[in-house]
C-alpha positions as CSV (number, residue, x, y, z in Angstrom):
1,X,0.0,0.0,0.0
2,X,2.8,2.5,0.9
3,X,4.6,2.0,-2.6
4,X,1.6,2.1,-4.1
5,X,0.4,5.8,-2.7
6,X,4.3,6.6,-3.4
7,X,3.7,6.2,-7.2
8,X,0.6,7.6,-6.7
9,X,2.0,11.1,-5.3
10,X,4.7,11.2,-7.3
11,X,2.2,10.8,-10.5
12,X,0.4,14.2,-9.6
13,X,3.5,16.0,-9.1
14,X,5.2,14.6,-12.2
15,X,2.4,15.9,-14.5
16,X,2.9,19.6,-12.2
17,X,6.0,20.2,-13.9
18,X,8.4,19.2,-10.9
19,X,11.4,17.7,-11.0
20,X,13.0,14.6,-9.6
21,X,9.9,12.1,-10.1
22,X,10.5,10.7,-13.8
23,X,10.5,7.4,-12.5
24,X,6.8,7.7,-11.2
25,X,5.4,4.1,-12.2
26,X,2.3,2.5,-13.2
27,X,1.1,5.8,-15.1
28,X,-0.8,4.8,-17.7
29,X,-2.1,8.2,-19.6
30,X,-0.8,11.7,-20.1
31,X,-2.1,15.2,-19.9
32,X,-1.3,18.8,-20.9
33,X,-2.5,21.6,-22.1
34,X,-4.3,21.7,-25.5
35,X,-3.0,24.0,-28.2
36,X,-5.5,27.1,-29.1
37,X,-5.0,30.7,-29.6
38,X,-4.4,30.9,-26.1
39,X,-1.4,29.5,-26.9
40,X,0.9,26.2,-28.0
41,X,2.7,23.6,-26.0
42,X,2.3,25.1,-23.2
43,X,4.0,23.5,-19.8
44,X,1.0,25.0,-18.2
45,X,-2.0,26.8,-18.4
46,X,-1.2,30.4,-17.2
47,X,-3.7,33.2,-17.6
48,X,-3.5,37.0,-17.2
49,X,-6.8,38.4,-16.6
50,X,-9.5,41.5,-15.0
51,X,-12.2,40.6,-12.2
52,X,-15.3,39.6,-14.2
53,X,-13.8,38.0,-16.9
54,X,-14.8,34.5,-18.3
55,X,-12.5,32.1,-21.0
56,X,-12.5,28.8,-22.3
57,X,-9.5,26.4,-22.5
58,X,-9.1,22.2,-22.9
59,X,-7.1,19.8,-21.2
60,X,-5.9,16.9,-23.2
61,X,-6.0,13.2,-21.7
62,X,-4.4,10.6,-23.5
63,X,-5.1,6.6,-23.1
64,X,-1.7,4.9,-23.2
65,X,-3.6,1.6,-22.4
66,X,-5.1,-1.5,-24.6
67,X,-8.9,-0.5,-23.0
68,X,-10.9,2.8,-22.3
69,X,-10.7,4.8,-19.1
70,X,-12.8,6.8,-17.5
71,X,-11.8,10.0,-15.3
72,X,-13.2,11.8,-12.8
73,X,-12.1,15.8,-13.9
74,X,-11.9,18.9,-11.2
75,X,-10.2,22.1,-10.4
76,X,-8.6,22.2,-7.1
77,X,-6.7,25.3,-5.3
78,X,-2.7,24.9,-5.3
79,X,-0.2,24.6,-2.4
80,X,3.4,24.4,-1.7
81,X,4.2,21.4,0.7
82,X,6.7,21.2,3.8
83,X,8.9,19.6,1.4
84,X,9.1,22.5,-1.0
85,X,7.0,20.7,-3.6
86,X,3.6,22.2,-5.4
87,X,0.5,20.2,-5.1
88,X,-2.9,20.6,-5.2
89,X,-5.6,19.9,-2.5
90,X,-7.4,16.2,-3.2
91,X,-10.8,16.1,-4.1
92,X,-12.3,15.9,-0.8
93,X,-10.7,19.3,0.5
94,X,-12.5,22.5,0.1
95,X,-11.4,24.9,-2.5
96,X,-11.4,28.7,-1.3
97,X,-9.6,30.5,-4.8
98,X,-9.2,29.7,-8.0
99,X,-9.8,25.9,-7.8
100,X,-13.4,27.2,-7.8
101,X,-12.8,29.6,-10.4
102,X,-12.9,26.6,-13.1
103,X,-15.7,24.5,-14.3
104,X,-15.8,21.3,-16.5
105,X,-18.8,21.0,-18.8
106,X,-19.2,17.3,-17.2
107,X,-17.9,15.7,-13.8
108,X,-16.1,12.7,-15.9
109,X,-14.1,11.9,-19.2
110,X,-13.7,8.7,-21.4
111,X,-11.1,8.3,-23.1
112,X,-10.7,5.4,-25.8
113,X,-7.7,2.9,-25.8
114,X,-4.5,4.5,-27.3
115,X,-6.8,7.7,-28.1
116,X,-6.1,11.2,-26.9
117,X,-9.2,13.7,-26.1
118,X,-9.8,17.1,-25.3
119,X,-12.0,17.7,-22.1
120,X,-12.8,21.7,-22.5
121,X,-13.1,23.8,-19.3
122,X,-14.2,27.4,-18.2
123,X,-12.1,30.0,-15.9
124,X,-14.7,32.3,-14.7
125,X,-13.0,35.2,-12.4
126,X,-15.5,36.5,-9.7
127,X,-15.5,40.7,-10.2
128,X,-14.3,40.4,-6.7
129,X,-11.2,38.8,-7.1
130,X,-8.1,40.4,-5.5
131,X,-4.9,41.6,-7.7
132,X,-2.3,39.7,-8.1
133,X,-1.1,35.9,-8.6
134,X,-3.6,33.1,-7.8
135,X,-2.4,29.1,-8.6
136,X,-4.6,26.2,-9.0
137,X,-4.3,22.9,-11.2
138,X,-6.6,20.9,-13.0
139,X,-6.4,17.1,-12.4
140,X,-7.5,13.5,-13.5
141,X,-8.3,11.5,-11.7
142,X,-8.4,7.5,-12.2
143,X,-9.9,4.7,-9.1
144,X,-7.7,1.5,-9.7
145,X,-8.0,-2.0,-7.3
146,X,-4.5,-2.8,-5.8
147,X,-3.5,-6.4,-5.7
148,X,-4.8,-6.0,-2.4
149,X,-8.3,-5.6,-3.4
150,X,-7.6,-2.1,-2.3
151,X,-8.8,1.5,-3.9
152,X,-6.2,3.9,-5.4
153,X,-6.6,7.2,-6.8
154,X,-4.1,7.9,-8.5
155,X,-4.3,11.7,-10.5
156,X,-2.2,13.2,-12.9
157,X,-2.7,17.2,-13.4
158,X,-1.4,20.4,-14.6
159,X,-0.8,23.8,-13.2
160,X,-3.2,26.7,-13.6
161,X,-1.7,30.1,-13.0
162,X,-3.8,33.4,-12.6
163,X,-2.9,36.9,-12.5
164,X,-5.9,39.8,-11.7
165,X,-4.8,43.0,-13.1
166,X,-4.5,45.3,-10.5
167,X,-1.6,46.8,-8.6
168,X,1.2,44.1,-7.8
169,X,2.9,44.2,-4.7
170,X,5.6,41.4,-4.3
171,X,7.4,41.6,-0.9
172,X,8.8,39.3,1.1
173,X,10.2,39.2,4.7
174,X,12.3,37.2,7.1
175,X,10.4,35.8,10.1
176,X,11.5,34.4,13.3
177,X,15.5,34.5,13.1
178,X,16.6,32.5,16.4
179,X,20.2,31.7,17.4
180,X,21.4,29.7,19.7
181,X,25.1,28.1,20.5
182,X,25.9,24.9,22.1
183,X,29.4,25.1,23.8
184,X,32.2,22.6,23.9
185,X,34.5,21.8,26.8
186,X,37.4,22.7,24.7
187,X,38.6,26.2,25.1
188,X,39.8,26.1,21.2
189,X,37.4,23.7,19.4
190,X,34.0,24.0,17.4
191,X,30.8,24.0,19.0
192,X,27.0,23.9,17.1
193,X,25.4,27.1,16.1
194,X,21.5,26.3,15.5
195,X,20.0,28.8,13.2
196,X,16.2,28.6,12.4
197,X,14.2,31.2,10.6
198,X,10.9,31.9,8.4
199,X,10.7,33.6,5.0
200,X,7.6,34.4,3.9
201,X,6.0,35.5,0.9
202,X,3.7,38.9,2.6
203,X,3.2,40.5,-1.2
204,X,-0.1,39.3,-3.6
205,X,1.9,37.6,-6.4
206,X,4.2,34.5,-6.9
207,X,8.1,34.6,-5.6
208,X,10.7,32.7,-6.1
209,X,13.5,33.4,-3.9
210,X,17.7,32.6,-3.0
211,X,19.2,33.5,0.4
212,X,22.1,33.2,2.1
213,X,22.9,32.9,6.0
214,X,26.5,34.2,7.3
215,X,27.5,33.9,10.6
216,X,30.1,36.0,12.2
217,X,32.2,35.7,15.9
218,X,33.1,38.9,17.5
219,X,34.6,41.6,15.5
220,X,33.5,40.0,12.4
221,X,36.2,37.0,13.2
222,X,35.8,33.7,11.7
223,X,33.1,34.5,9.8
224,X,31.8,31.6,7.2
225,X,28.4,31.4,4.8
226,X,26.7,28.2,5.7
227,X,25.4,25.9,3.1
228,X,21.3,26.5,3.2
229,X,18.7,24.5,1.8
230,X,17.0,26.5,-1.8
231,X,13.5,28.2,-0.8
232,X,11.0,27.3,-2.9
233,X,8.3,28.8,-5.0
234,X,6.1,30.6,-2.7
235,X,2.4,31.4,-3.5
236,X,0.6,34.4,-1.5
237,X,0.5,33.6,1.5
238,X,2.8,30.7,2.0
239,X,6.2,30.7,4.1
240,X,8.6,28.2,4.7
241,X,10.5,27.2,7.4
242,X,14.5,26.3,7.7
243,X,16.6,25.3,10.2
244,X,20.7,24.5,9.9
245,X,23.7,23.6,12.3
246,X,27.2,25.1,11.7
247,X,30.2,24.3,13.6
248,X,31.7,27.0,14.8
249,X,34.2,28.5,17.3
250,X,33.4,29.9,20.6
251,X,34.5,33.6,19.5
252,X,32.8,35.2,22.1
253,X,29.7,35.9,20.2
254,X,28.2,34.6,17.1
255,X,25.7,36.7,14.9
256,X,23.8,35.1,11.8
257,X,23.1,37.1,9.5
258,X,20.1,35.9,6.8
259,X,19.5,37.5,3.2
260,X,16.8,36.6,0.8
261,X,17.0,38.1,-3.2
262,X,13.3,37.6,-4.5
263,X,11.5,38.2,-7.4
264,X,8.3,37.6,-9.2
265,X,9.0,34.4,-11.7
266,X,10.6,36.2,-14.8
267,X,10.8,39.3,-13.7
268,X,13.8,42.0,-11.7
269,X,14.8,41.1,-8.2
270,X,13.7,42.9,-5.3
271,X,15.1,45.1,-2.6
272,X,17.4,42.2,-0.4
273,X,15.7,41.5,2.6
274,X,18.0,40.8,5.7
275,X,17.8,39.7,9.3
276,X,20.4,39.5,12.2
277,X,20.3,38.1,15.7
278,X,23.3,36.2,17.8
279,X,24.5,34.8,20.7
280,X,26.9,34.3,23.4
281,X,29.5,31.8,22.0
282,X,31.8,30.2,24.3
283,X,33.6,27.0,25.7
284,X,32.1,25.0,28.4
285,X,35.3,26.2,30.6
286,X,34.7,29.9,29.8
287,X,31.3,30.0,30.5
288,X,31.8,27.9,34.3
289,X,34.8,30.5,35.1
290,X,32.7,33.2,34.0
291,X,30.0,31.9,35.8
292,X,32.0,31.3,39.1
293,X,33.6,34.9,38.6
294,X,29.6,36.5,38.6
295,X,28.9,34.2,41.4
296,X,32.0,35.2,43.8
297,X,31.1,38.8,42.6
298,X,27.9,38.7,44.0
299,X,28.9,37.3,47.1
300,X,31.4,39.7,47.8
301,X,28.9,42.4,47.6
302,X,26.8,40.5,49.7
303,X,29.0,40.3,52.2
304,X,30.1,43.8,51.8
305,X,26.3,45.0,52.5
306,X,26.5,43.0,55.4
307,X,29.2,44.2,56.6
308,X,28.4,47.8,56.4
309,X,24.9,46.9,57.8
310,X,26.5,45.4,60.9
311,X,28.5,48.9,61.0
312,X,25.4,50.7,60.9
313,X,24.1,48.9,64.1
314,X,27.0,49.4,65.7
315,X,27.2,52.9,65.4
316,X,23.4,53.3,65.8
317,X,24.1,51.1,69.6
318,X,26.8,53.3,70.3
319,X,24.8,56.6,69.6
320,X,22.5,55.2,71.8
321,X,24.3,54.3,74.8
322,X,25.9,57.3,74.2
323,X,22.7,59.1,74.7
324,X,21.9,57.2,78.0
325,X,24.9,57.8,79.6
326,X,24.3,61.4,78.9
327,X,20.7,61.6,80.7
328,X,22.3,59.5,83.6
C-alpha cells in the first residue's frame, strides 16, 4: 500500500511540472494543455486576466492503455508542501480561490484505448477577485484496485496560474530568526550554532527566492556562509521554514546574518531583505569561570552589604548608649 500511494504522489507532481519524479510508475495516460490561440505547448495553463472576466481552454488526456478509461475531472486550489514541492488539494478538500474559479462542462471523461481527447473547461474570475497571482491545477483522476483488493486514486494534473490586473505588490520578509550556540569543553574547538528562521511571501503575487545565512564571531572574526537549503516557489500567502547547524568556534559571540533576493518568476529582483540576531559563544570552561567569577562577585557584595549593615548597628548602639549615659 505504501509504494503504491508513493507512485501515486509522485504521479500528480510529475504531471505539475516538478522535478525529480521521472521514474513515477504504473502511469498509464498523459495530460497537458491543448494547443489554441491561447497558446501552444504550453507547460502549463497560465492566464493574465481582469475581475469579471470568463474564458474557455481544454485539457488533453491521452489513453496509453489497450482498453478505455474513464476520469473523474476537477479544479482544485494549489499549495506548496513542507517539502518545498507544489501540489494541489485532493478532491475531498474544500477549495477557497481559483480551484473554484474553473468548471468542466461534465464531472467525468472517457477516453478510448491509445486515443487522446480534449476535455474543455471554463475559468470564470468572480468581479471580486483580489490583484495579483492566484495558482490552481486541474487534475484526473483514475480509481484502480490494488492487488490487495484495495482503492487507489491515482491523479495526474497540470498547473493553472492566474494573475488579476490590478496593482502588484511582491514583498517578502524574514520571520523568526533565532540563534542559539551549544558550547564545547574545549577552550579552542567548534561548538554547534542552530539557526532557524521563516521567509515568507507577505506580497499578492508568486516569488521565487535565493538567500544566504553568514555567521560572524566577534569583530567579524571567523566569519563563514553556511550551506542553506533553496526556498521554494512561494504562492501568496505561503512561508517556509528552515533550520541549519554550523560548527563553529566559541569567539565570544556569534551573529547570523540571513539575506533573501526575491522576485516575481521572470521578472527583476527585489530590494534584499536581511535579518540579524546572535548569541553568546563560548567554551564550556569559559562559560563555568565566567559563571563562578559573577557568582563570587555577587557574594562579595553581599558580604560587603553586610558588613556595612552590621557597622550601621554598631554605630546606631553606640549613639544610643551614648545618649543614655548622657541623661544619667
Amino acid at each position: 500500500m505504501t509504494r503504491i500511494l508513493a507512485a501515486v504522489t509522485a504521479a500528480v507532481l510529475l504531471a505539475l511540472g516538478l522535478p525529480g519524479l521521472a521514474a513515477a510508475q504504473n502511469v498509464t495516460w498523459g495530460v497537458r494543455p491543448a494547443d489554441s490561440a491561447l497558446g501552444a505547448n504550453r507547460p502549463n495553463f497560465a492566464y493574465s486576466v481582469a475581475p469579471g472576466a470568463a474564458l474557455s481552454d481544454a485539457l488533453l488526456v491521452s489513453n496509453h492503455e489497450q482498453r478505455a478509461l474513464t476520469f473523474a475531472v476537477y479544479a482544485a486550489d494549489a499549495f506548496t508542501t513542507s517539502s518545498g514541492q507544489l501540489d494541489l488539494k485532493p478532491a475531498n478538500e474544500t477549495s477557497t480561490d481559483a480551484g473554484t474559479w474553473v468548471r468542466f462542462d461534465a464531472p467525468t471523461v472517457t477516453v478510448p484505448a491509445g486515443q487522446t481527447v480534449a476535455v474543455p473547461f471554463t475559468v470564470t474570475v468572480p468581479a471580486s477577485a483580489t490583484p495579483g497571482d492566484h495558482s490552481g491545477g486541474v487534475v484526473t483522476s483514475l480509481r484502480v484496485e490494488s492487488g490487495s483488493g484495495i482503492t487507489v486514486d491515482r491523479r495526474l494534473g497540470a498547473r493553472v496560474h492566474l494573475r488579476v490586473a490590478g496593482t502588484l505588490t511582491p514583498a517578502v520578509e524574514v520571520r523568526g530568526l533565532e540563534v542559539e550556540y551549544d558550547g564545547t569543553p574545549n577552550p579552542v574547538g567548534k561548538g554547534t550554532t542552530s539557526v532557524s528562521y521563516t521567509v515568507a511571501n507577505t506580497g499578492n503575487t508568486r516569488i521565487a527566492a535565493t538567500h544566504t545565512v553568514r555567521l560572524d564571531g566577534l569583530f567579524g572574526w571567523f566569519g563563514t556562509d553556511a550551506a542553506v537549503e533553496p526556498i521554494p516557489e512561494l504562492l501568496p500567502g505561503e512561508s517556509v521554514t528552515r533550520r541549519l547547524s554550523v560548527g563553529f568556534v566559541p569567539a565570544g559571540r556569534v551573529t547570523a546574518a540571513v539575506a533573501v533576493t526575491a522576485s516575481v518568476p521572470g521578472g527583476a529582483p527585489l530590494p534584499q531583505v536581511t535579518a540579524t540576531d546572535g548569541a553568546l559563544a563560548l567554551p564550556w570552561a569559559v562559560a563555568v569561570c565566567l559563571l563562578l567569577v559573577v557568582c563570587l562577585l555577587l557574594a562579595l557584595r553581599a558580604r560587603a552589604k553586610a558588613r556595612a549593615a552590621g557597622e550601621q548597628k554598631r554605630i546606631k548602639a553606640a549613639v544610643a548608649a551614648a545618649l543614655q549615659e548622657r541623661e544619667a
